[in-house]
Each structure stands twice: as C-alpha cells, then as structure tokens.
Backbone bond lengths (Angstrom), bond angles and torsions (degrees), N, CA, C in turn:
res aa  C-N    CA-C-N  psi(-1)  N-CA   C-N-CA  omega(-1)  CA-C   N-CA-C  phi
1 X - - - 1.464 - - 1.526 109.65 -
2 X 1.605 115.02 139.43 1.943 104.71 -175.67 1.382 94.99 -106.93
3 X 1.284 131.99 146.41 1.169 119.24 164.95 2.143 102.43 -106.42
4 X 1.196 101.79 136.26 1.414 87.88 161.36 1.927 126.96 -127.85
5 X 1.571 90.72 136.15 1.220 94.29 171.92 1.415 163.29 -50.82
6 X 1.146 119.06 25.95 1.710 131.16 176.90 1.716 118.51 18.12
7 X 1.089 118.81 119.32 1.426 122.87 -169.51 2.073 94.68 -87.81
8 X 1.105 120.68 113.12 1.241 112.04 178.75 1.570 131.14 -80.97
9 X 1.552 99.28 -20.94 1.177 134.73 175.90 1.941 119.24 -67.55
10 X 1.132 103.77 -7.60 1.403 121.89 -173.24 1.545 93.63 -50.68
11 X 1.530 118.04 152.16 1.571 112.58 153.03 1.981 105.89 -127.96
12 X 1.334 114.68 162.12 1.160 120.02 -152.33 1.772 81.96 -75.88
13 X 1.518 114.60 153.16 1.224 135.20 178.16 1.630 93.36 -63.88
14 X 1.225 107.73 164.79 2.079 122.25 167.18 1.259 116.40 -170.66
15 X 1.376 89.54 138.36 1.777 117.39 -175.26 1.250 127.76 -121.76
16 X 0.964 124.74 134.82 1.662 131.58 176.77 1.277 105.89 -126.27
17 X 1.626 85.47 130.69 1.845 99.23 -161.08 1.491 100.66 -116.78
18 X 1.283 104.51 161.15 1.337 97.87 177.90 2.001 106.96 -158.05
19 X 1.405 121.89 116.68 1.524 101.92 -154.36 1.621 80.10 -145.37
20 X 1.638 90.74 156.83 1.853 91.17 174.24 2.028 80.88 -173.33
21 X 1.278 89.03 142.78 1.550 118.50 -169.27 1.477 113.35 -142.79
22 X 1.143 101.55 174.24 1.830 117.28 -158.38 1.057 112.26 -165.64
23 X 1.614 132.70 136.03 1.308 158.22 174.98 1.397 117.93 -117.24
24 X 1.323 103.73 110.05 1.572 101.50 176.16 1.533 104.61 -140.52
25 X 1.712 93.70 130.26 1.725 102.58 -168.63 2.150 95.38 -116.68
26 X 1.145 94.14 140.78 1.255 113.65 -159.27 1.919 106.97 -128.87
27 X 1.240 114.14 149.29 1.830 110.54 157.73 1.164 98.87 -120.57
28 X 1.520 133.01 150.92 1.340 172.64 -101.74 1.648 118.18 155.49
29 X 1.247 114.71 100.32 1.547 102.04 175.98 1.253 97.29 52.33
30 X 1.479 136.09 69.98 1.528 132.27 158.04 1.855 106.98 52.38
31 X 1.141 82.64 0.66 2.274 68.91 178.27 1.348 113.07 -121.32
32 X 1.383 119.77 155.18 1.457 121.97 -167.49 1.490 94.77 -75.42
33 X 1.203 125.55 176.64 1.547 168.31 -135.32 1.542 126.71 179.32
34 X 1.380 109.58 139.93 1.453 104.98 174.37 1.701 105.38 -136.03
35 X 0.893 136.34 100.39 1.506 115.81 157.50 2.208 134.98 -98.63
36 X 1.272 100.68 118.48 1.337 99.49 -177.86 1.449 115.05 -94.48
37 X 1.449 116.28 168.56 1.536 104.97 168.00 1.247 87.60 -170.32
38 X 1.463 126.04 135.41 1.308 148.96 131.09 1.249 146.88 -98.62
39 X 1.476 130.18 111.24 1.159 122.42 171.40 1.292 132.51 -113.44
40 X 1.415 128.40 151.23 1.711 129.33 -160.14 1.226 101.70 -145.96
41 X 1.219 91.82 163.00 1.736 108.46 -176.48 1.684 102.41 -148.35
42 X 1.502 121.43 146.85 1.631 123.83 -170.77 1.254 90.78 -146.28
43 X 1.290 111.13 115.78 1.497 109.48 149.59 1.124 129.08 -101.42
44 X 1.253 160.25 105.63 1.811 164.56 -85.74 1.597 96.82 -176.44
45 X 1.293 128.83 132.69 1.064 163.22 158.77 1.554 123.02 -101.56
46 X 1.322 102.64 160.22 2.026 105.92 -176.07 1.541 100.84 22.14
47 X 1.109 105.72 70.34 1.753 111.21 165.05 1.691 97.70 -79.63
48 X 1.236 109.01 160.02 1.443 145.95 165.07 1.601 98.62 -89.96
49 X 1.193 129.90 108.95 1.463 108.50 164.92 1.372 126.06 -90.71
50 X 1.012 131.17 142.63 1.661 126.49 173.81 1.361 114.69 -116.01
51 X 1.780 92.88 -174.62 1.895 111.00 -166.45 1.379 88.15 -151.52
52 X 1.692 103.70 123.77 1.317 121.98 162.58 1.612 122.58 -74.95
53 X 1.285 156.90 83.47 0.867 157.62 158.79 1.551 138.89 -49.84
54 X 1.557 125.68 31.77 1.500 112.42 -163.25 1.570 76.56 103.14
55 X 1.721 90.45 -154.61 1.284 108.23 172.73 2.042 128.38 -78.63
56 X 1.446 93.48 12.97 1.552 102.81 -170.80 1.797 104.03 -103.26
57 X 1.333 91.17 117.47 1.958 80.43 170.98 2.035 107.00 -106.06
58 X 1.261 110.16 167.95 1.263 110.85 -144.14 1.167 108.36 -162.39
59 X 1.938 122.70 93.71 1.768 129.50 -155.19 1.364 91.55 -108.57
60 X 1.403 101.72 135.86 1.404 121.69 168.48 1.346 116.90 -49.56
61 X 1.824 122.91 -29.82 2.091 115.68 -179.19 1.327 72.50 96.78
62 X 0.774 158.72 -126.05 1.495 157.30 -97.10 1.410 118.37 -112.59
63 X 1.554 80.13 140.53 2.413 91.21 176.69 1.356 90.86 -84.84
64 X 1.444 83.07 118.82 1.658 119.48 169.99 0.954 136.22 -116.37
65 X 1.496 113.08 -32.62 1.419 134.12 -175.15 1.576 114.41 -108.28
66 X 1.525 118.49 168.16 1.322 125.25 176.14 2.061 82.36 -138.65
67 X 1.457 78.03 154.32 1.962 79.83 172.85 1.686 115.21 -170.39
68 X 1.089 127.04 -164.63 1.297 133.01 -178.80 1.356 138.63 -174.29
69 X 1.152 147.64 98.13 1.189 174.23 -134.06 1.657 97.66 -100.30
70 X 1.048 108.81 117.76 1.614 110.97 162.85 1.699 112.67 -161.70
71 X 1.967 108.61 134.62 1.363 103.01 -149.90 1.407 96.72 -152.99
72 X 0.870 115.66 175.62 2.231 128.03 -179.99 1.405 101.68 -148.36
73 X 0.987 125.70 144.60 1.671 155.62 161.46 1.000 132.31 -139.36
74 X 1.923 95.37 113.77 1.645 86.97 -167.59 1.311 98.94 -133.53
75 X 1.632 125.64 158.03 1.578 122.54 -166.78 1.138 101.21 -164.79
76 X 1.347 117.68 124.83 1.562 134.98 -174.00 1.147 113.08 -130.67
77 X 2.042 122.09 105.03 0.976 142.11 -152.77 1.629 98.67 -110.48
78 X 1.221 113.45 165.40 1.488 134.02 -175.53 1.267 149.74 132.96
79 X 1.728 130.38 -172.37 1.215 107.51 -170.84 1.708 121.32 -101.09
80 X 1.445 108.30 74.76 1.589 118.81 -175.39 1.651 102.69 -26.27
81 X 1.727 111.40 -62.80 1.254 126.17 147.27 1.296 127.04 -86.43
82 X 1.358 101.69 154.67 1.259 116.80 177.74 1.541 127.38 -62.82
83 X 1.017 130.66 74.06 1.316 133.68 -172.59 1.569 115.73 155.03
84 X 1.445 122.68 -43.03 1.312 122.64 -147.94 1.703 82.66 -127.50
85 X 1.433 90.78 153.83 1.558 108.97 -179.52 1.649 106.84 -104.09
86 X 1.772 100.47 136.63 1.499 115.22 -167.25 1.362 97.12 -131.49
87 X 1.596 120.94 164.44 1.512 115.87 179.99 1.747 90.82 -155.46
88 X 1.389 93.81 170.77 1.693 104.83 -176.66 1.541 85.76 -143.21
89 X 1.505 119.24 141.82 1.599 121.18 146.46 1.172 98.48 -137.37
90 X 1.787 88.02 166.54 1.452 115.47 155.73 1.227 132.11 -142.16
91 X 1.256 139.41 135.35 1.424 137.91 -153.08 1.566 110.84 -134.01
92 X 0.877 108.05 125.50 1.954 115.00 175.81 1.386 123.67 -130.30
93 X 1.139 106.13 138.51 1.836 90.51 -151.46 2.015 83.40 -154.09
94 X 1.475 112.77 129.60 0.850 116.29 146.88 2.156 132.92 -126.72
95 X 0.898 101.33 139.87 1.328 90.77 -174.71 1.458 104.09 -154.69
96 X 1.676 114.22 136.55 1.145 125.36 172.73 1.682 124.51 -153.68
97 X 1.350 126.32 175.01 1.617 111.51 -162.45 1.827 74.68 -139.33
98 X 1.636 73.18 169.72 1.935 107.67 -178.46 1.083 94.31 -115.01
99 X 1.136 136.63 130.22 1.680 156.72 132.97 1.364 114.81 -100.61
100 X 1.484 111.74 131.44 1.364 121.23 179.25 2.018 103.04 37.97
101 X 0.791 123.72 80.26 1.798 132.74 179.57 1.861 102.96 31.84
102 X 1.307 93.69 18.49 2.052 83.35 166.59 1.562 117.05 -135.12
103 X 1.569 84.77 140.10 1.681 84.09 -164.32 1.321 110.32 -117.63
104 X 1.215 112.40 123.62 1.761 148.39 176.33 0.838 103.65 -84.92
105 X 1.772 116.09 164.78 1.306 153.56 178.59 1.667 84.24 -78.94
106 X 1.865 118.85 155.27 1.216 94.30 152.38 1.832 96.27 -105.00
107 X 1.274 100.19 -159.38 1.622 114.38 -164.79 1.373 92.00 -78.13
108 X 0.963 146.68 -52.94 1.490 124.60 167.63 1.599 156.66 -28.64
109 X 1.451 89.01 -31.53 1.066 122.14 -172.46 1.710 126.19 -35.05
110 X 0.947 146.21 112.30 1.311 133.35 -167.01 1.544 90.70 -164.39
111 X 1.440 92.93 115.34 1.643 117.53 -160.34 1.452 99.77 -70.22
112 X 1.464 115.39 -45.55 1.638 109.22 -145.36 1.431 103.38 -145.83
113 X 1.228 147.25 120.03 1.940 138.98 -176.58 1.450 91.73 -134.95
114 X 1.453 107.24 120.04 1.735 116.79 157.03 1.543 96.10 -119.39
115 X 1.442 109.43 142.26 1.255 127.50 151.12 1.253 120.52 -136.41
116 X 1.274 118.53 167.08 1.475 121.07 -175.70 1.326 101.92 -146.35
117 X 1.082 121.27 137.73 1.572 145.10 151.35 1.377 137.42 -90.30
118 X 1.469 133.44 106.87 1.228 124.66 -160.11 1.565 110.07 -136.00
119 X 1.449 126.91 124.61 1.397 129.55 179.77 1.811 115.83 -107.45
120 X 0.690 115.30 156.86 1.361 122.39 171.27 1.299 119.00 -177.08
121 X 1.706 123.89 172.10 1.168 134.74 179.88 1.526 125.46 -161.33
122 X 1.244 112.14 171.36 1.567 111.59 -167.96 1.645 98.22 -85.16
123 X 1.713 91.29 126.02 1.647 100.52 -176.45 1.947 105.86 -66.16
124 X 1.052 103.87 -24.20 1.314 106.27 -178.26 1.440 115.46 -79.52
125 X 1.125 122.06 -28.40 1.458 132.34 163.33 1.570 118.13 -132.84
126 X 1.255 132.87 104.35 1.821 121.45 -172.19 1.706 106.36 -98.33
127 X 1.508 101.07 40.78 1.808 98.36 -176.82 1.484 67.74 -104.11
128 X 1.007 148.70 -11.72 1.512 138.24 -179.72 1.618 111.78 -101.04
129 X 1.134 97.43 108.10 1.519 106.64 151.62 1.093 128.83 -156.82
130 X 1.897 93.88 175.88 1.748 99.40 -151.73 1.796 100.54 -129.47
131 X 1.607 134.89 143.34 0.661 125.63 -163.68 1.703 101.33 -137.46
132 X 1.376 116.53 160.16 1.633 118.23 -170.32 1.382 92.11 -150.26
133 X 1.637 102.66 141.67 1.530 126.70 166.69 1.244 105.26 -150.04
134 X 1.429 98.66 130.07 1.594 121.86 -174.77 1.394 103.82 -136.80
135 X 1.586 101.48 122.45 1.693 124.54 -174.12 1.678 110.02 -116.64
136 X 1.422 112.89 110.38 1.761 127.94 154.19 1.019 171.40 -98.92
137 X 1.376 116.50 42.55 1.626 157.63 -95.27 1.296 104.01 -111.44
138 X 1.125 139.60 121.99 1.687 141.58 170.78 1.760 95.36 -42.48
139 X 1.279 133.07 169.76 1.061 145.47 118.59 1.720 144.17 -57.02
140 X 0.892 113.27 108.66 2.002 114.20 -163.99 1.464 93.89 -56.65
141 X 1.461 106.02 161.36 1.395 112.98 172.25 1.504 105.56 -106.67
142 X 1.462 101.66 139.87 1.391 137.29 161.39 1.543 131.75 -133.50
143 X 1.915 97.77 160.84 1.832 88.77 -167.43 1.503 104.80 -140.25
144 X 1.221 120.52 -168.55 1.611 107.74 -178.81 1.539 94.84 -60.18
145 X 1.625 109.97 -177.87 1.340 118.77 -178.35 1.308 92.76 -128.37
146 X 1.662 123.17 154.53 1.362 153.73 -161.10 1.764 96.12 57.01
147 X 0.812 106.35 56.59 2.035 96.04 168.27 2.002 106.29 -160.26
148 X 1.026 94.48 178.33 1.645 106.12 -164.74 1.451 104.27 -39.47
149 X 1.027 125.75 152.48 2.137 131.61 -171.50 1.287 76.38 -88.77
150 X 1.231 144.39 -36.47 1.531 124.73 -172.86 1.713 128.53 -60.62
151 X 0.923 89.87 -24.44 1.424 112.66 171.41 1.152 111.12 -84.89
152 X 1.243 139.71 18.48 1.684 143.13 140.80 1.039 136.35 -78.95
153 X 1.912 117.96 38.78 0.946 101.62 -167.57 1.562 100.12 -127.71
154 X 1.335 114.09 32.92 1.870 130.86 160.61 1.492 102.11 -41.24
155 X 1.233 120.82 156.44 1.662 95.08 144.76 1.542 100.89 -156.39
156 X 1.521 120.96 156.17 1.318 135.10 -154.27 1.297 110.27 -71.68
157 X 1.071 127.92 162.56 1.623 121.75 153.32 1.146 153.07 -73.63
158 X 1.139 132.19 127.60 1.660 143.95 -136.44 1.873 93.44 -45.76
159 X 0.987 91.26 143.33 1.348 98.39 167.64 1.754 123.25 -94.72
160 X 1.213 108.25 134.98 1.707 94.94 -169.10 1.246 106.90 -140.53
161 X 1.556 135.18 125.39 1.215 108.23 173.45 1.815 91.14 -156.03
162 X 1.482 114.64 150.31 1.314 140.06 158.37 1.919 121.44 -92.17
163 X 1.384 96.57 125.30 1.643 91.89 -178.35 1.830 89.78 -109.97
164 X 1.663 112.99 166.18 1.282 92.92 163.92 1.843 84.10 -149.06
165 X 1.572 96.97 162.94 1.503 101.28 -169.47 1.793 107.25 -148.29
166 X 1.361 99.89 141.94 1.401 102.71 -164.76 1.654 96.80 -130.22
167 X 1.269 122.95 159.70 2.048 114.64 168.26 1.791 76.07 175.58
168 X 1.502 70.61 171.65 1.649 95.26 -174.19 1.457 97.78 -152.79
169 X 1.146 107.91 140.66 1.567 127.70 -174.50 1.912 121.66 -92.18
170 X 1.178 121.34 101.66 1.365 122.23 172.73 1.272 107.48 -74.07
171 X 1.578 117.12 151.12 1.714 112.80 162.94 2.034 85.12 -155.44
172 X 1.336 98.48 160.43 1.651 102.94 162.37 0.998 126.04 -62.76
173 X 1.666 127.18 -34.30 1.458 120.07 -179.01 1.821 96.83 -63.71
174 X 1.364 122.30 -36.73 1.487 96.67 -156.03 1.367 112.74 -109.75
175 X 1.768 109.22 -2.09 1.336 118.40 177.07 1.723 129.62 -125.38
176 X 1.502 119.92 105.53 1.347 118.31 -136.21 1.826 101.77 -55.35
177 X 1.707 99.86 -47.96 1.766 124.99 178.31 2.072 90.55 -19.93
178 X 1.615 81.94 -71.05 1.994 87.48 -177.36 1.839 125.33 -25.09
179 X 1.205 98.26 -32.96 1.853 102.36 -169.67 1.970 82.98 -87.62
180 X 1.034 148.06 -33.85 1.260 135.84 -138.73 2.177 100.60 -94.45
181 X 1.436 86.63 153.22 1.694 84.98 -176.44 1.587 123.19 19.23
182 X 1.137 113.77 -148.78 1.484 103.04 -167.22 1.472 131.42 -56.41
183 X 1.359 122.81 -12.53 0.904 120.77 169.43 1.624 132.98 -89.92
184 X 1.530 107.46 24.42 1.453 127.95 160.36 1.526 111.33 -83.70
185 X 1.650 108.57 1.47 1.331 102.56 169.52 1.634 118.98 -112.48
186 X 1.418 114.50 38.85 1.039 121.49 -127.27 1.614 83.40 -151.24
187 X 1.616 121.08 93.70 1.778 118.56 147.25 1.545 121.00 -19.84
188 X 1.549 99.45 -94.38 1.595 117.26 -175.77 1.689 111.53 -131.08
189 X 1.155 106.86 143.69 1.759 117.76 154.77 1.212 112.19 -86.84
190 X 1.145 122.38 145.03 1.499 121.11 144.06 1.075 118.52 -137.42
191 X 1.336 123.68 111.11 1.929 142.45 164.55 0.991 125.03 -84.32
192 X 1.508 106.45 118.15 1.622 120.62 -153.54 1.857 107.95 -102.31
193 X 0.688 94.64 -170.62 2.353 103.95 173.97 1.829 88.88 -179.78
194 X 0.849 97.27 121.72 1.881 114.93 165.21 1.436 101.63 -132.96
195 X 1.476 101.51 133.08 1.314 121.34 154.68 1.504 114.18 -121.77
196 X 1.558 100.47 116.55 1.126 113.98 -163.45 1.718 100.55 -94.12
197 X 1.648 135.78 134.09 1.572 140.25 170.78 1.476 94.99 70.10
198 X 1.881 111.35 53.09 1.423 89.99 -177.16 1.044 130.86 -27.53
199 X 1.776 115.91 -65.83 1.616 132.74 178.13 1.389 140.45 -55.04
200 X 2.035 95.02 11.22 1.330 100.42 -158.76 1.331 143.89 42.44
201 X 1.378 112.64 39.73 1.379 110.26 -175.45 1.585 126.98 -73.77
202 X 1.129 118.45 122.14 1.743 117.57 -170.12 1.791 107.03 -67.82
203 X 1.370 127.32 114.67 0.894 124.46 -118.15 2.054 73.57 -133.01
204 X 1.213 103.74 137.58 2.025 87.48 -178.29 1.612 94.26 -101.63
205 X 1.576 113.85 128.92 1.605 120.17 152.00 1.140 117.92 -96.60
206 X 1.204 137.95 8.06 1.388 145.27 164.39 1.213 113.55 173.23
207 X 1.801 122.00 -165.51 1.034 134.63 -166.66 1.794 107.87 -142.89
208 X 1.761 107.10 144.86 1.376 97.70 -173.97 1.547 92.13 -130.74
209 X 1.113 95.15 123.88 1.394 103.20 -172.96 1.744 131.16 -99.64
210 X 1.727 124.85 111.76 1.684 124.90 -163.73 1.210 89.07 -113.44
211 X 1.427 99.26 164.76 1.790 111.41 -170.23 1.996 70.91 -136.38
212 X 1.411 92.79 147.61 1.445 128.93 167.96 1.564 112.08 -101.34
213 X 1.557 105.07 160.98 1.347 112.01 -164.22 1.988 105.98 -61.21
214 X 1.321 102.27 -21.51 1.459 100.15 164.70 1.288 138.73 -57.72
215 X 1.609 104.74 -23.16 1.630 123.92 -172.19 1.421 90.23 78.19
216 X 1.519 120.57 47.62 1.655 104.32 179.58 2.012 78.38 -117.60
217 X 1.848 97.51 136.79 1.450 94.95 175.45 1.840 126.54 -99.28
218 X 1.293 114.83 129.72 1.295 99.56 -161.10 1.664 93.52 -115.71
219 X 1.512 113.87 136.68 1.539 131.57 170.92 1.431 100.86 -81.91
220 X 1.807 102.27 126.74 1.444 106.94 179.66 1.614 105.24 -128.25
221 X 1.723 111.35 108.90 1.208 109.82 -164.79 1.401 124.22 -49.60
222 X 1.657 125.37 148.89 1.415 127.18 165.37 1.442 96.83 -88.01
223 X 1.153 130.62 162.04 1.398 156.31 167.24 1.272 126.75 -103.88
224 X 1.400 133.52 117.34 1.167 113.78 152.77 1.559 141.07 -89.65
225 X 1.192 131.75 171.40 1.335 130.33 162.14 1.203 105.69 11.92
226 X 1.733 128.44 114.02 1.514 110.87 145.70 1.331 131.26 -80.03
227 X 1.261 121.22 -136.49 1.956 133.09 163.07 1.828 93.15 -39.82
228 X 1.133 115.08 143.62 1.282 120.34 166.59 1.969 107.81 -163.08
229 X 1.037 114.38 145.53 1.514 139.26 -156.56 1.732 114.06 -95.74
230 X 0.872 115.97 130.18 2.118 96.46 -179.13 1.482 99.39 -150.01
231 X 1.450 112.07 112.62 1.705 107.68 171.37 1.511 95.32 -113.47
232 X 1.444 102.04 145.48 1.422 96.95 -170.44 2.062 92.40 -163.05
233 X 1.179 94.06 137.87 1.735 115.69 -160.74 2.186 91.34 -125.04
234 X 1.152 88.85 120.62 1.773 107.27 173.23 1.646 111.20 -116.00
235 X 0.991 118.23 138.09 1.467 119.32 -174.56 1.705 94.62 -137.34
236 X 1.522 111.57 137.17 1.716 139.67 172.33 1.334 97.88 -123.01
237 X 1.587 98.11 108.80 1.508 113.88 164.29 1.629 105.27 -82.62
C-alpha cells in the first residue's frame, strides 16, 4: 500500500494578465482581407514547477518558482484565390520561470509557430480542389528525468510537417450518376484523398531515456505519426 503525503502549505498559483488585439479588414486585388494580431504578457508567481516525461507530467508540491509568459499572434486571412479562403500566421511566444536565482525555459515554451494555409482549384473545373498546410514549430525544451529542473534546458527538434488535400464535389445539376437511384436524394458528395506529413518527416513527441553501464544518459527519440493516407466521402441530404 503507498501512502502519499500532501503538502498543506501549498499556496494557489497567480497571474497577471495583460492582452490587447486588433482587427484590420482590408481589399487587395478586389478581394477582402483580414488581419489579426494579439499580444500578451503573464506574470505568475508561487509557480508549482514541473517535468514532462513521455506522456507523464510530474510537480514538484511546492511554489518555487516566479515566471512569465510573453507572446504576439498574428494571422492574415483571405482570398489568395478567388473563391476559397487561405490564411498565414505567426506566433512568438517566450516564457520562462526562476527557481532558486536560475532562470529556465518553462516546459511550454515554443519560441516561434508559422503556418500557412492554401486553397485552390482547377480554373477549368472548381468541383476540384486542392488544399496545402505547412507547419514550423520550434521544439519545447526537455532534460533527463529524475535530476535538477535546471537541466531542462535541451530542446527538441523543430517540428515540420506538410499535409496536402485533394476532393471533388458531386451535385445533380452537374452530375448525371447524382439524379439516379438513391442518390437523387442526395444535395452534394464530396470525395476526399489527404495526405497527411507529405514528406514524411520523423517528427520527435518525446524522449525515452537509458543510462549505460557508465551511468552515461542517452535520449532515445519518440516519434510521431509518419506518411499517413485518408479517403473520406461526405454526403448533404
């Protein structure tokens, strides 16, 4: 049986936030535009500090830390093409805590995120289209596990990945199959193909960590998801 001990002495974590944002809609080449942007700042006191492990997270019991969060978001939506909605962001975010007079990354941390969103279609036919998302993500920091939080300040490798997406749209006015047997009860189809990490990129979700007869510790990457396949059929009655 384990019994565990409860720190009673704990005090509730606190934050002071501070955020202010903006919307600005614009035309370009005859087409609307959107641009947003937010930026914030947190300052946090009697933090709890933690350790990400795999999928296990893991708080020290005690306010230990002081820290601070400060970040921008910005995302600019619109019609690249004419018809279909596309967006671009970018996100920057730094945040880190003091323990005992040293100051770390905290586990969150993820310096920098661009993505992009892109639609399009065949001018000769627009029941066809094709869509792209491309993600470029700092890597979070991590460190061995059971040893000083100071020593968390490794950090993984960027994360990168391309999806790409293709479907084509049925309706009755433009597809004869559509009026015939059951599917005269039937608005629109749409039949999809996604390829999800086109390039297969080996992508790290964590770290598994062996010690050798030296006591020397070696990080052995986790992986996520590689290349993966998606056909997928939607029907509007």
């Amino acid at each position: 049986m384990t019994t565990v001990q409860l720190n009673r002495h704990i005090k509730a974590q606190k934050t002071l936030q501070a955020i202010g944002g903006m919307d600005y809609h614009f035309v370009w080449v005859d087409r609307p535009f959107k641009f947003t942007a937010e930026a914030y700042y947190k300052a946090m006191s009697n933090l709890i500090p933690y350790t990400v492990d795999n999928v296990r997270i893991r708080y020290m019991g005690r306010n230990l830390a002081d820290g601070y969060t400060a970040g921008l978001d910005m995302k600019l939506f619109g019609e690249f093409v004419q018809g279909t909605d596309s967006w671009i962001s970018l996100s920057l975010m730094r945040s880190k805590e003091t323990i005992n007079g040293v100051t770390i990354p905290r586990p969150n941390e993820q310096r920098y995120n661009v993505s992009v969103f892109f639609q399009d279609y065949f001018p000769s036919d627009p029941r066809f289209t094709m869509s792209l998302k491309l993600i470029w993500a700092d890597g979070l920091p991590f460190g061995p596990p059971d040893s000083d939080k100071s020593l968390a300040t490794l950090r993984m490798a960027p994360y990168r990945r391309i999806d790409l997406g293709l479907s084509r749209v049925f309706s009755p006015e433009n597809d004869a199959f559509m009026r015939r047997s059951f599917l005269r009860h039937t608005k629109q189809l749409w039949l999809g193909f996604d390829c999800f990490n086109l390039l297969n990129t080996l992508n790290v979700n964590s770290y598994y960590w062996i010690t050798d007869f030296s006591n020397t510790q070696w990080a052995v990457p986790n992986y996520l998801t590689s290349r993966l396949f998606n056909l997928r059929l939607t029907a509007e009655f």
